[in-house]
N, C-alpha and C positions, 0 to 999 in steps of 0.2 A: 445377265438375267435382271430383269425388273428390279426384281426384291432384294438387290443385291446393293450394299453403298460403298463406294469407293473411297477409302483412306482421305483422299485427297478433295473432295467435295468440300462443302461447306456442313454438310448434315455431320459428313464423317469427322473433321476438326474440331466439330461440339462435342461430338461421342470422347474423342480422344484425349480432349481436353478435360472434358467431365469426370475421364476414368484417373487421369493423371492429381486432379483434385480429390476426388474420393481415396486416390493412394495415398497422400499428403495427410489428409485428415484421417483413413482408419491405422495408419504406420507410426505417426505421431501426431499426437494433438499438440504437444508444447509447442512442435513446430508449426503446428497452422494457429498455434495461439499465436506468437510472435510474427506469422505473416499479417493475423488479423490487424494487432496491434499496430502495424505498420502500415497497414493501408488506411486505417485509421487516421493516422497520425497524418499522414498524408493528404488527407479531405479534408480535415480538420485545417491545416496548413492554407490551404485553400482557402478554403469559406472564409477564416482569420485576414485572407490576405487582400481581401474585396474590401472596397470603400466604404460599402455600409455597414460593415464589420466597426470602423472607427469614427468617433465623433468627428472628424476634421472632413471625412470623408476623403480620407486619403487612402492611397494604398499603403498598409503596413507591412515596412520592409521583412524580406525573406526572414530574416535570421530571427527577427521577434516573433513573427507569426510562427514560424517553427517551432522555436523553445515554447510558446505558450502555447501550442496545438501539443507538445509533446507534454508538459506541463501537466494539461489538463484531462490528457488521454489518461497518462498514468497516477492519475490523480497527487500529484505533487505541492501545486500550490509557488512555487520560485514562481516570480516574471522577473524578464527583461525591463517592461514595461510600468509605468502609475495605471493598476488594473482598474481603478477610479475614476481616473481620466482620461484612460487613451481610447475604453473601448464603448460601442456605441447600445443602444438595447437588445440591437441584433446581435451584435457582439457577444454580448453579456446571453442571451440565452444560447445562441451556439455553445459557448461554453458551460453553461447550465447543463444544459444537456450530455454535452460531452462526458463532466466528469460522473455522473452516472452511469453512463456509457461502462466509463473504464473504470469505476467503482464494485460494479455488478460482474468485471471480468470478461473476459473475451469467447471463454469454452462458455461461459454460463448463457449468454445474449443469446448466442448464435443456439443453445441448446431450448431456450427457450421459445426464440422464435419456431423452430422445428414444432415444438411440443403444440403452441397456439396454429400453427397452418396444418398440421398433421392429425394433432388431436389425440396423440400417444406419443411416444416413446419409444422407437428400439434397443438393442443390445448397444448398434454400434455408436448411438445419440446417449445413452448414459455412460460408454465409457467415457466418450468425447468429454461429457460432461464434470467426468468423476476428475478427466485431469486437474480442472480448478481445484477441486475441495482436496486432492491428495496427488501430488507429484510422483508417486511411487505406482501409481496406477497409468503414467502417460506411456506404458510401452506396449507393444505386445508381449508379451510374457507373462508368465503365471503370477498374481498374485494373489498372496494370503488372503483371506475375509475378513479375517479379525480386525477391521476397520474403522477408526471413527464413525463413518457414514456408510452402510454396507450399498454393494452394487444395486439393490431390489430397492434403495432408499433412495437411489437420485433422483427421483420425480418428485419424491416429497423432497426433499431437500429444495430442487427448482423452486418449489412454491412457495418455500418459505423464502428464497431469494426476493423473489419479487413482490411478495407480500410486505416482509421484514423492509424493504425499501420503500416503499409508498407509505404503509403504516407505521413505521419510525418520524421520515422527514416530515409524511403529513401532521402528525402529532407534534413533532416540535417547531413546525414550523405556527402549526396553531398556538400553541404556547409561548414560540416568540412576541408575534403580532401584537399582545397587550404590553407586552414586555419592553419592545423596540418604541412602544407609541409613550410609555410612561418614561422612558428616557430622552424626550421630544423629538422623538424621529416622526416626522407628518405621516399621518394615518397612509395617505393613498402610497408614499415612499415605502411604508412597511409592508403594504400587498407585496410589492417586488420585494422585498428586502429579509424579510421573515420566511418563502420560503429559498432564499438563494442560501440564507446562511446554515438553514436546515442540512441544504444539499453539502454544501462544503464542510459544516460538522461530522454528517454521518460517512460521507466518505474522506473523510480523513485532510483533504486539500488544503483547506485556508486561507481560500480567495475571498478577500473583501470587496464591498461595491462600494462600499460609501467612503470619503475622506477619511483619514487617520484611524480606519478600520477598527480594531475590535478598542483602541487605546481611548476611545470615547465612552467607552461602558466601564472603564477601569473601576468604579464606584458603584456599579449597578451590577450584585450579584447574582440576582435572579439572571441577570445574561448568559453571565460568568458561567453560573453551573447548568446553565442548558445547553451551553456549546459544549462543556467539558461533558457530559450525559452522551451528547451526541458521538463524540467521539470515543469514549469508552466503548460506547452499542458499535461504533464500526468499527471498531481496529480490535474487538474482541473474535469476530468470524462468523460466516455462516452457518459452519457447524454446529460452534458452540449456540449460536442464535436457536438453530436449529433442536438440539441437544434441548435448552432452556425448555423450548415451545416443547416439546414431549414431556420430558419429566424434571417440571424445574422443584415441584415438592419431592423427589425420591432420588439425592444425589448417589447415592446407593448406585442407579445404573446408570451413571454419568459415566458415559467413555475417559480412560484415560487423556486423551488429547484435552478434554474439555476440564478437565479436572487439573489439567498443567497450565494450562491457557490461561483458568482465572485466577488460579492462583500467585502465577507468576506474575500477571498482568496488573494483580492490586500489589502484589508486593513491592514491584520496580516503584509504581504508582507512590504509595509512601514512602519506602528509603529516598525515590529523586526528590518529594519534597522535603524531607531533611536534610538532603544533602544543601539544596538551594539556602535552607534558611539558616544552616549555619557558615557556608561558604557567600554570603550576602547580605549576611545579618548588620555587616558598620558597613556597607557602601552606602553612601550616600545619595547617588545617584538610581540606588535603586532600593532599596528594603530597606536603609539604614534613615528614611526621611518619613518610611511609615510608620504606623501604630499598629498595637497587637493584633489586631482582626485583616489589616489590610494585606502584612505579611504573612499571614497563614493563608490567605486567599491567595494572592499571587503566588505563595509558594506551590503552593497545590495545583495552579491554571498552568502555571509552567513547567513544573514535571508533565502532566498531562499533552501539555501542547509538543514535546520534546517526544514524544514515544510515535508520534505519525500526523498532530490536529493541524500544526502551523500555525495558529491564530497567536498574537504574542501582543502581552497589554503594555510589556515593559522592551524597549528600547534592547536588541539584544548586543545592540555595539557599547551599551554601557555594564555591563556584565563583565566581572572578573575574570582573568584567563581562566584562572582554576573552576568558574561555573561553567563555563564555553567548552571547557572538555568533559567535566561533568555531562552537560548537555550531550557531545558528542555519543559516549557512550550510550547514553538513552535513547538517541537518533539511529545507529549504528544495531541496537536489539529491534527496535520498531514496535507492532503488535503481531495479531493472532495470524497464524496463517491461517490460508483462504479467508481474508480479511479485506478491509478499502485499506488498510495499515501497510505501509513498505519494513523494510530493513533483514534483516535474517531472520526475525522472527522470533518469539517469547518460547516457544516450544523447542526452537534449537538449540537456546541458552538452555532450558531446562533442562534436555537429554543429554547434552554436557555436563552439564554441572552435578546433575546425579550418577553419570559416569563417572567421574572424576572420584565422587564421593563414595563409588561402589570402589573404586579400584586402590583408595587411600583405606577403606575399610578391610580391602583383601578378598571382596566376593568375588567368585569366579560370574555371575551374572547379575546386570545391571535391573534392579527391580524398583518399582513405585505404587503403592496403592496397591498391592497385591497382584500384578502383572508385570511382566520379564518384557524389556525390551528388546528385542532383536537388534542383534550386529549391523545389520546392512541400516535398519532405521540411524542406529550411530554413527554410522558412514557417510548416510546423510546427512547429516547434523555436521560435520567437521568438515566437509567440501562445501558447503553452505557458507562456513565460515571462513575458510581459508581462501574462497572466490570471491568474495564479499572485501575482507582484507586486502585483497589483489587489487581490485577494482577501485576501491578508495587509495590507495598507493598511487596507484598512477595517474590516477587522473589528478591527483593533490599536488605530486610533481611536474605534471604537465603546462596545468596551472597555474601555479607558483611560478614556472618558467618566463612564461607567457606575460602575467601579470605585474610581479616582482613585487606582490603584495603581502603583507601580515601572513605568515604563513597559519597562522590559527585560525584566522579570518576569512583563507580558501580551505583549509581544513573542517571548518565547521559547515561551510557552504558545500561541500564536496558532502560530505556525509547527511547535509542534509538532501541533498538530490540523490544521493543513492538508496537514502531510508524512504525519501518520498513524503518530506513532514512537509516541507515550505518556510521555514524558520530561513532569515538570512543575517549576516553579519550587517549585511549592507556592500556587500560585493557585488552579489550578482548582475545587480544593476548600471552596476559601471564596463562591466568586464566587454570585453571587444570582440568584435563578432568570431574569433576564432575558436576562443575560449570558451561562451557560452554555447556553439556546438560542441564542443567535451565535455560540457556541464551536462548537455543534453543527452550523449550519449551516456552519461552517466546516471541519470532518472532512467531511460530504458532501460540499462542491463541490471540499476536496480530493481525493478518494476517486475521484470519478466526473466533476467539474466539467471536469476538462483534458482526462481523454478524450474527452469530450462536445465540446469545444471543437474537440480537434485531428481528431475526425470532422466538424465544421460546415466546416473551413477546409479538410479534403479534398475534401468535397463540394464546396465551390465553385470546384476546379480542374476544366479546361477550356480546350480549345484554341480559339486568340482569332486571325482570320484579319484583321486591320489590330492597326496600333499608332499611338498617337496622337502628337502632335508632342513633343519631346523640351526640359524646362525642368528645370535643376539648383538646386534651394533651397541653401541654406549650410547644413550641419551640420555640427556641433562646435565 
């Protein structure tokens, strides 16, 4: 019959294809996030690996365009490479744009683009979308409402995405531009320069264009605390951005998540910079040669840049062991989820740590702010960190193998590629092309890995109508 299309045609292939895609995306979004991710990373890889990509007009070898297309998908911030001088203007806005790209998230982009061709929104477009903002929504399965962001909110939520992103970087990037020209950076340099550092503030990256990057404003604070601004606004989260924009005078109905977020997020904030200033207080090399104002600033830029910024005004190979792991921990928490912020995340410490606090107290249930957290959200929280743990384990031994270098020194690089800060010992740059593909897979499974995870561990919750007989192991 006419109207009939054969499996096997070319029309039929598309159909088949199309249906086998929309299985992928309405079954799981983490999974079509991590596909998106990937093909990403792969164009990206490309475009990096074309001559006009680099000043020399060379082709830049596989393994560097790689790391720094994966670099700047998952907004990281590590090169391979002198981001200053190897890469060309074209370069430089391929990767502009990029970490935006992977700044804004991969359910988010792809939900938006829908929203602006479509001109709505359905069911199956804001779950897709809710996967970003909540990992416990990427299954099919029933979930709770009682949400951060409820299901009827993802379109606002969208908006402030993209809002929260043009009106952040554009304002600080306007704010740079006098800023960058009173520290004699030439006016026309600052057009490009004020808004790229914008970009690399708010999403958390770190990428410098100019020579000796941020170590030239070491004295200029007004820099100082507009990058540290920028990066607080992105590694706090869309949510809470979102949260803010509704009801930033009536914390009263601040979701819990947002109310963990900031608080946990200024508190790391201050304890790292105490920690920094009395673990760096007599090096000489670094705090011990300043004066009072100049180490409360860098104490402060460097907690801050430790939590996911990467921008770094002091030398991190001169830093004490004891700061370097300092550091690591602060790398290793990150910022806000559904953030440009990598690492486990300020809310997983927090659902910890006040489990811990409930279960030394003796409560039978883990409470905050006058709401109960649920089991399976603490489920999440502890496979979060025990994959996260995994992940840096191995690859730090892989590494190290490989290398045979400072092991604190691929330990600190290791966790800074899993957090996604860009902070380096000064490893990375040396490392041989085998090892910075492990590095690199280690920014992806940072990046995308936990989410993925802490959506398989949702998916697997489900109500279990017997319990089995009851036997207590000895721990601790």
């Amino acid at each position: 019959m006419s109207g009939m299309v054969s499996a096997s045609s070319p029309r039929g292939s598309l159909r088949t294809a199309g249906r086998r895609v929309k299985y992928i995306i309405t079954s799981s979004p983490s999974r079509f996030a991590i596909l998106i991710f990937a093909t990403l990373i792969l164009v990206f890889t490309v475009l990096l690996s074309l001559p006009i990509s680099s000043k020399s007009r060379t082709i830049t070898p596989l393994s560097d365009a790689f790391f720094t297309a994966m670099s700047t998908i998952c907004v990281t911030g590590l090169s391979t490479v002198d981001m200053s001088s190897h890469w060309s203007a074209f370069g430089n806005v391929v990767i502009f744009v990029g970490v935006n790209i992977g700044g804004m998230g991969a359910l988010t982009l792809a939900s938006l683009l829908g929203l602006v061709i479509s001109k709505r929104l359905g069911l199956r477009a804001k779950l897709l979308a809710a996967g970003d903002t909540n990992p416990m929504r990427a299954h099919g399965g029933p979930v709770n409402e009682s949400q951060t962001v409820r299901l009827g909110e993802v379109g606002q939520l969208l908006t402030t995405v993209a809002l929260s992103t043009l009106v952040i970087e554009g304002t600080l990037a306007i704010l740079l531009y006098p800023a960058l020209i009173w520290t004699g950076i030439d006016p026309f340099s600052a057009l490009w320069e004020a808004p790229y550092y914008a970009a690399m503030a708010f999403t958390n990256t770190g990428f410098t264009p100019n020579d000796g990057g941020v170590t030239v404003f070491a004295d200029d604070y007004l820099v100082l605390i507009l990058l540290m601004t920028g990066v607080f606004l992105g590694s706090i989260g869309f949510p809470v951005i979102y949260t803010l924009a509704k009801h930033v005078w009536h914390v009263k109905r601040w979701p819990l998540h947002s109310k963990l977020t900031l608080i946990t997020t200024v508190l790391l904030f201050i304890v790292g910079a105490a920690v920094f200033l009395v673990l760096e207080y007599a090096n000489p090399k670094t705090f011990g040669s300043m004066d009072a104002s100049e180490t409360t600033m860098n104490a402060l830029f460097l907690s801050a840049m430790t939590r996911s910024g990467g921008f770094n005004v002091i030398d991190i190979s001169d830093l004490n062991g004891s700061s370097m792991l300092a550091a690591c921990m602060l790398m290793f928490v990150g910022g806000g989820s559904a953030s440009t912020a990598g690492g486990i995340k300020v809310t997983t410490l927090a659902v910890l740590a006040i489990a811990v606090w409930s279960e030394a107290r003796g409560r039978q249930s883990v409470e905050a702010f006058g709401r109960r957290i649920p089991s399976d959200v603490q489920r999440v929280a502890l496979s979060v960190v025990a994959w996260g743990s995994t992940i840096v384990a191995l690859s730090t031994i892989v590494i190290a193998q490989i290398t045979k270098a400072d092991i604190i020194d691929v330990l600190f690089d290791v966790i800074s590629a899993f957090g996604t800060v860009g902070l380096s010992s000064g490893l990375t740059e040396t490392l041989p092309d085998s090892a910075s593909y492990v590095l690199a897979a280690t920014i992806f499974m940072g990046r995308v890995g936990t989410v993925t995870l802490a959506a398989a561990v949702a998916a697997t919750s489900r109500s279990q109508l017997y319990s089995l007989p009851v036997e207590r192991p000895i721990v601790g």
